[in-house]
C-alpha positions as CSV (number, residue, x, y, z in Angstrom):
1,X,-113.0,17.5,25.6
2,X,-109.7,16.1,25.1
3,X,-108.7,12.8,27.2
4,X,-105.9,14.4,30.2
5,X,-102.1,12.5,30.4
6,X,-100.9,10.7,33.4
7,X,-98.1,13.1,35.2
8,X,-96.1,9.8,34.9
9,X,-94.4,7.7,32.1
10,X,-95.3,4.1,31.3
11,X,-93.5,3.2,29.2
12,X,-94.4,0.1,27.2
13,X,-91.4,-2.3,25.9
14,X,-92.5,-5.3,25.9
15,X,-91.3,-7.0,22.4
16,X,-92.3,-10.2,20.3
17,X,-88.9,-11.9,21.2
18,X,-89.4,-11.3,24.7
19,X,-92.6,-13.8,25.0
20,X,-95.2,-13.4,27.8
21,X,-94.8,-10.4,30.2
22,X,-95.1,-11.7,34.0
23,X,-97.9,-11.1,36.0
24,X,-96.9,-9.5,39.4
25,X,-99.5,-9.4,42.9
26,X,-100.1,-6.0,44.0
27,X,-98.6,-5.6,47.4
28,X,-102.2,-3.8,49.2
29,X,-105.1,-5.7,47.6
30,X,-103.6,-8.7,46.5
31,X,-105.3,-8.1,42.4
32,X,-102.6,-9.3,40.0
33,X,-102.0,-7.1,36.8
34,X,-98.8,-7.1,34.6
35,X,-95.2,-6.1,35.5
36,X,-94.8,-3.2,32.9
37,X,-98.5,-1.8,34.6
38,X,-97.2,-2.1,38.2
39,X,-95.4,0.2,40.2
40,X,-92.5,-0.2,42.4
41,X,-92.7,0.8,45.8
42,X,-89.7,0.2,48.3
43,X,-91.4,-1.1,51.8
44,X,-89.2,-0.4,54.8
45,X,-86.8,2.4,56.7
46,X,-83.6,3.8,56.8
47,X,-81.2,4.2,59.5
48,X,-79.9,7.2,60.0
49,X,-77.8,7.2,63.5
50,X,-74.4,6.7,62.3
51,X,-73.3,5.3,65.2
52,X,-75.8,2.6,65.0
53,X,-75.1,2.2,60.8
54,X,-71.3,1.5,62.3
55,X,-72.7,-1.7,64.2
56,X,-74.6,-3.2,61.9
57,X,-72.3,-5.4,59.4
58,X,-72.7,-3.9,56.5
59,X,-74.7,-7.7,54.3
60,X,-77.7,-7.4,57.2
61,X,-78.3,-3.5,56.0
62,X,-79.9,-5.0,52.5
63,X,-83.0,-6.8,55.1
64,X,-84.8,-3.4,56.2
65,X,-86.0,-2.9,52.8
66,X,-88.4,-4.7,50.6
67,X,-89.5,-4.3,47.0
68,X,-93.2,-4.5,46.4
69,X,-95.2,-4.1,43.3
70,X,-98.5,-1.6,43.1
71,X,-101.4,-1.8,40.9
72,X,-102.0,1.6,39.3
73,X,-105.3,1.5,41.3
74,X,-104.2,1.1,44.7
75,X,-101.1,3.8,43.5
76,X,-103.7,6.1,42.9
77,X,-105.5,5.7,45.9
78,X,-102.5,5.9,48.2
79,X,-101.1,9.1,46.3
80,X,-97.8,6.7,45.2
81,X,-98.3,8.7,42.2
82,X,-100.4,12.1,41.5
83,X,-103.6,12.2,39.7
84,X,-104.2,13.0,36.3
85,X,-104.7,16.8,35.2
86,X,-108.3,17.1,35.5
87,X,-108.2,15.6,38.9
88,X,-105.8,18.5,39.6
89,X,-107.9,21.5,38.3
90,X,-110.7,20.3,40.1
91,X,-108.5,20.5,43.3
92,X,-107.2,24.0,42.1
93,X,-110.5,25.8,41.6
94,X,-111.9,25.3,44.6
C-alpha cells in the first residue's frame, strides 16, 4: 500500500551556507519544532466598516494582526491544513 502525500507543499531549502535552521514555539501547545516544519498562521481580525478604517491612522492598523507559528500537529488538529488522502477517503466512503 503506497504511503499517501500531504495536500500541501513543504518545501525544504535549507542549505549548508545557510548554518542552523531556527527553532520556532508553536503558538497552541507551546512544543518547539523547526521554522521550515512550522506553519504560519495570522492571529487577529479585520476591519471592515469603512468609516471606522477612515479613523484609525493608518501605522496603528498593522497592531490587530499577529504572526504565529503552528506545529504540523496542532495544524492538523485544528484543520489549519487538510488531512492526508487516506484520511480523506475514509471520510468519503462513509
Amino acid at each position: 500500500m503506497p504511503v499517501s502525500t500531504a495536500p500541501y507543499k513543504r518545501e525544504y531549502a535549507h542549505t549548508k551556507r545557510r548554518g542552523k535552521e531556527g527553532m520556532v514555539k508553536c503558538g497552541f501547545c507551546g512544543k518547539s519544532c523547526p521554522r521550515w516544519k512550522a506553519f504560519t498562521k495570522f492571529k487577529g481580525f479585520r476591519i471592515s466598516d469603512p468609516v471606522l478604517r477612515k479613523q484609525i491612522p493608518r501605522h496603528n492598523i498593522h497592531m490587530f494582526q499577529q504572526k504565529m507559528y503552528v506545529c504540523p500537529s496542532c495544524a492538523r488538529f485544528r484543520h489549519i491544513i487538510k488531512p492526508g488522502k487516506s484520511v480523506r477517503k475514509k471520510h468519503l466512503k462513509t
